[in-house]
C-alpha positions as CSV (number, residue, x, y, z in Angstrom):
1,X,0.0,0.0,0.0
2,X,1.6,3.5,-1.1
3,X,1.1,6.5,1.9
4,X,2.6,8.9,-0.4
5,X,-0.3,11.2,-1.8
6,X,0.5,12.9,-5.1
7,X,-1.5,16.2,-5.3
8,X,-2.0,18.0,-8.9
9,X,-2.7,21.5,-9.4
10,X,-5.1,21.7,-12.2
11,X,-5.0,25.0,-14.7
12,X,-4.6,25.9,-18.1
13,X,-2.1,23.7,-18.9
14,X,-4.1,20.5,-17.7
15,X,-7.2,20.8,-19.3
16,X,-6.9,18.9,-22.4
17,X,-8.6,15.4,-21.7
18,X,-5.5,13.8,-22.7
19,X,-2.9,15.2,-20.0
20,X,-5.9,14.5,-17.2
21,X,-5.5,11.2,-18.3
22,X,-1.5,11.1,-18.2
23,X,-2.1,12.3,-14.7
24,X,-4.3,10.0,-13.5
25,X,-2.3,6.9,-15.1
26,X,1.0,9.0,-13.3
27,X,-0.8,8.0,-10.1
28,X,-2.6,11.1,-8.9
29,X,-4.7,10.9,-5.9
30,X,-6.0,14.4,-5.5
31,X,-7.0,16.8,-8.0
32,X,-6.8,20.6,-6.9
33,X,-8.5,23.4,-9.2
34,X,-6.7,26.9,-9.9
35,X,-9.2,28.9,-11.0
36,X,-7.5,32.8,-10.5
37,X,-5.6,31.5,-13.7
38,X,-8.7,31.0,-15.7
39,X,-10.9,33.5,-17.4
């Protein structure tokens, strides 16, 4: 069992359905939304 959390900061850059899904398979546990970024 891994204890290690990996949190993602999502924004601009990650919000192509394809790198979401590169995360996830990366191992991701927690997704965190930046939304001062986006307009």
């Amino acid at each position: 069992m891994r204890k290690t959390k990996i949190i993602c900061t999502l924004g601009p850059a990650s919000e192509r359905t394809d790198v979401l899904q590169q995360l996830i398979h990366a191992g991701t546990d927690i997704f965190r939304v930046n939304t001062t970024s986006w307009s």
